[in-house]
N, C-alpha and C positions, 0 to 999 in steps of 0.2 A: 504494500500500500504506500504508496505516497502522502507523508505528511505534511504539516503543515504549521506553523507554532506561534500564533500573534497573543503577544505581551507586551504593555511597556513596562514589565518590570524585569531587568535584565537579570534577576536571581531567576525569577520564577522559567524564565527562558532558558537559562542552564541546564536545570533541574527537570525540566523536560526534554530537554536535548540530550543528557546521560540516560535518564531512560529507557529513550527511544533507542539510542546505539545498543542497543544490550538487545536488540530483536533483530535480525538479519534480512526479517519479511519486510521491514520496513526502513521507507529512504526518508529522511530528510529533505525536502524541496528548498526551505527557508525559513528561515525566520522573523517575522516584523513586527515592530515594537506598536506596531496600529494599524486601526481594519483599512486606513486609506492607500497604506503598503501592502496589508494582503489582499487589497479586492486587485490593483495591479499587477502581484503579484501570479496569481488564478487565472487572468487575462492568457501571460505564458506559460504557466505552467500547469499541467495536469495536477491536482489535488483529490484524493481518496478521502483525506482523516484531516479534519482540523481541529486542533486543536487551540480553544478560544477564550481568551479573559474576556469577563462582560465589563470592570469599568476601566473604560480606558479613554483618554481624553478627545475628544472630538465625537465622531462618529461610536455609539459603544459596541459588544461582542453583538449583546441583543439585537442590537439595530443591522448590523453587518447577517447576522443571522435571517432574519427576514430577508436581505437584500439575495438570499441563497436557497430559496424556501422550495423555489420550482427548480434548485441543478442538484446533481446530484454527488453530492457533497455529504457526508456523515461529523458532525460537529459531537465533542465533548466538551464541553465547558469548564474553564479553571476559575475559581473564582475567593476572593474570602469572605464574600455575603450570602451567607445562605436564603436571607430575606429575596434570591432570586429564582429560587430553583423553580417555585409555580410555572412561571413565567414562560424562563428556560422551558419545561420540557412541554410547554403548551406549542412551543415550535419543533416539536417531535425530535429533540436533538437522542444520540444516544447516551449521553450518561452528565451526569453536573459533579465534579470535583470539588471540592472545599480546599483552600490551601490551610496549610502547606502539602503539598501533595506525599501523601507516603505512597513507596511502592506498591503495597498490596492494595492500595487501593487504584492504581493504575493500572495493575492487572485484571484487575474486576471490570476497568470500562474497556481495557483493551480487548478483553475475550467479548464482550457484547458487538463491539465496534468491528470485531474479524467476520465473525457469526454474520453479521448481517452483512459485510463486505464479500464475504465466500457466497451469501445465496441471494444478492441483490440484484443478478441477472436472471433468476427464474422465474418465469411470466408464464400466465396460462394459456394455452395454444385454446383455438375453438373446439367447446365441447363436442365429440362427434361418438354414437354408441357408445359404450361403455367405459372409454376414458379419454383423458386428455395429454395433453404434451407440456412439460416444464423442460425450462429450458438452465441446463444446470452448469454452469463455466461456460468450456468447449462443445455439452454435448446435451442432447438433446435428449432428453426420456419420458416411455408413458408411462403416465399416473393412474392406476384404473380409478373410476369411480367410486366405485366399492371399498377399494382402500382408505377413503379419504374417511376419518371421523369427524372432524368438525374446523371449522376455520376460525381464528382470532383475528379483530382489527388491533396494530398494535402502532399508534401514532399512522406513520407513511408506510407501515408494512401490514402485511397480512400470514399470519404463520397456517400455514397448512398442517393440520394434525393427523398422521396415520397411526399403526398400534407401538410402533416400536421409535419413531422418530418425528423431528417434524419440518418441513420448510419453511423460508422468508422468503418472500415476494412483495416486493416493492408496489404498488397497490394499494388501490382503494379498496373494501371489502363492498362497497357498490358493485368496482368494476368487476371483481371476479364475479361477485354475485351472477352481473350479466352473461357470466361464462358457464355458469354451471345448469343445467338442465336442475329445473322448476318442479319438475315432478319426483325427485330426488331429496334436495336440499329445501330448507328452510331456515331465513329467520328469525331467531326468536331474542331477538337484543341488539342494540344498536353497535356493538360489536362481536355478536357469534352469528355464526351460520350453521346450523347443522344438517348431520347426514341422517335423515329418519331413521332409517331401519338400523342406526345404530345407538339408536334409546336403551338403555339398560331399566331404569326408572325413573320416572315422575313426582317428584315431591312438590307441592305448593309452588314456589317459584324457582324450582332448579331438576336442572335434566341428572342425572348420571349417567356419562359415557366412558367406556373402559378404563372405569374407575377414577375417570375428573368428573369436576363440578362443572357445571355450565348454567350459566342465570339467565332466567325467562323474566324477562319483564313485562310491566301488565299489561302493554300495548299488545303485545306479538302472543299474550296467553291465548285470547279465543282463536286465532288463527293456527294455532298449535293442535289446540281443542281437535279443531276441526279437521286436523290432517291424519291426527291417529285414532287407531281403531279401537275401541274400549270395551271389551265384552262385560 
């Protein structure tokens, strides 16, 4: 992945610059002490992972963060205000740091930040019979339908849930929605989809599927009602 590291504070810039050398997957692009040297910066150079303080004088991370909302950019945040984190991850960024940064806790947003960087090209191909196509790095693989237990909306991704693993897909859970055959999946919360015929139980407002919870809210309850069969 290609990094990226705007601070103006030149400790905080070090200290994430030792870090980041200590991973081999990942390069270095630059460093700038503010968003008006890294929106330049982006201009030439390809960016994976950026790494963001939100106050920084002029332009701040937040602000620079919106200006990045539609590329495809994965932001962490560094910051020592935690009075920001709402904020922060209302722009779906992956993870908000607190300084001082300690390592284990850079390890913790680095492994969310890969996660989604290794499955951020799998898209749903058109649903066609019984399954569909994600598209996973270099290669292309079907997904049957049947395997699929349920989907989560999670900020600008959508995790695909099968029994043993799951994907990320960069997506809206609209847009897959529109991919999935109707007679199959359902709705039942402004972020689940589910696979019917993989209801284990029905409790008041929560499904059990291969042993997760899934919440039915009371919008999507009668239409639920209404798709299963209740002897």
């Amino acid at each position: 992945m290609n990094c990226l590291i705007v601070d103006d504070n030149s400790i905080a810039r070090s200290t994430l610059k030792q870090l980041l050398s200590l991973h081999e997957d990942l390069t270095l692009v630059a460093e700038c002490a503010d968003a008006i040297e890294a929106t330049r910066e982006m201009l030439n150079s390809p960016v994976d992972l950026l790494f963001l303080d939100i106050e920084m004088p002029g332009m701040s991370g937040i602000e620079l963060a919106r200006t990045l909302s539609n590329k495809d950019v994965l932001i962490i945040f560094t910051t020592f205000q935690r009075d920001y984190a709402a904020e922060a991850f209302d722009l779906n960024v992956v993870d908000f740091i607190t300084k001082p940064i300690m390592p284990v806790r850079f390890l913790q947003a680095l492994k969310k930040a890969k996660e989604i960087y290794k499955n951020k090209n799998l898209v749903f191909g058109k649903a066609e019979d019984d399954f569909v196509f994600i598209r996973d790095s270099n290669i292309v693989r079907r997904l049957k339908i049947d395997e699929i237990l349920y989907l989560e909306a999670m900020g600008d991704y959508v995790k695909v849930y099968i029994k043993e693993k799951h994907y990320a897909i960069h997506s809206s859970l609209k847009s897959v929605e529109e991919k999935l055959p109707s007679s199959v999946f359902l709705r039942v919360h402004r972020s689940f989809i589910i696979n019917i015929s993989k209801i284990d139980t029905v409790e008041g407002g929560t499904l059990i599927i291969n042993k997760n919870l899934v919440p039915v809210s009371d919008g999507y309850r009668a239409n639920l009602n209404k798709r299963i069969n209740i002897l």
